[in-house]
C-alpha positions as CSV (number, residue, x, y, z in Angstrom):
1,X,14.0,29.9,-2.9
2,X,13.5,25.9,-4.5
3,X,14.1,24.8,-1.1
4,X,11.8,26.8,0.3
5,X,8.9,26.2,-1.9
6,X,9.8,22.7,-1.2
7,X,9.1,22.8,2.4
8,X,6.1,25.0,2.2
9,X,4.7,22.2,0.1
10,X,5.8,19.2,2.4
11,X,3.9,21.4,5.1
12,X,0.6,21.6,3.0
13,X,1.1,18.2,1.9
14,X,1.3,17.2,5.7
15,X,-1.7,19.2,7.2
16,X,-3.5,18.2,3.9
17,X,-3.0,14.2,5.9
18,X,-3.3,15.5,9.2
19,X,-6.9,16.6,8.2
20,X,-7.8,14.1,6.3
21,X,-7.1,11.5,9.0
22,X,-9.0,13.4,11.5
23,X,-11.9,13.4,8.9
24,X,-11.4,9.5,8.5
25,X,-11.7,9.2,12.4
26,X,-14.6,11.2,12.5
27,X,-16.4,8.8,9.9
28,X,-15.3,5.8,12.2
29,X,-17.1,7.3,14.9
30,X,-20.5,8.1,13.1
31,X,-20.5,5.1,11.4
């Protein structure tokens, strides 16, 4: 069940960057 929770976090923790990054690109572009 840790090892789980573990990975569901690494997940959100990764899509959390994934968007993030898109959101940084986006700002490159407008600016």
């Amino acid at each position: 069940m840790k090892i789980e929770n573990t990975k569901a976090q690494m997940r959100k923790g990764v899509l959390e960057y994934c968007i993030l990054s898109v959101l940084k690109d986006d700002d490159a572009y407008v600016a």
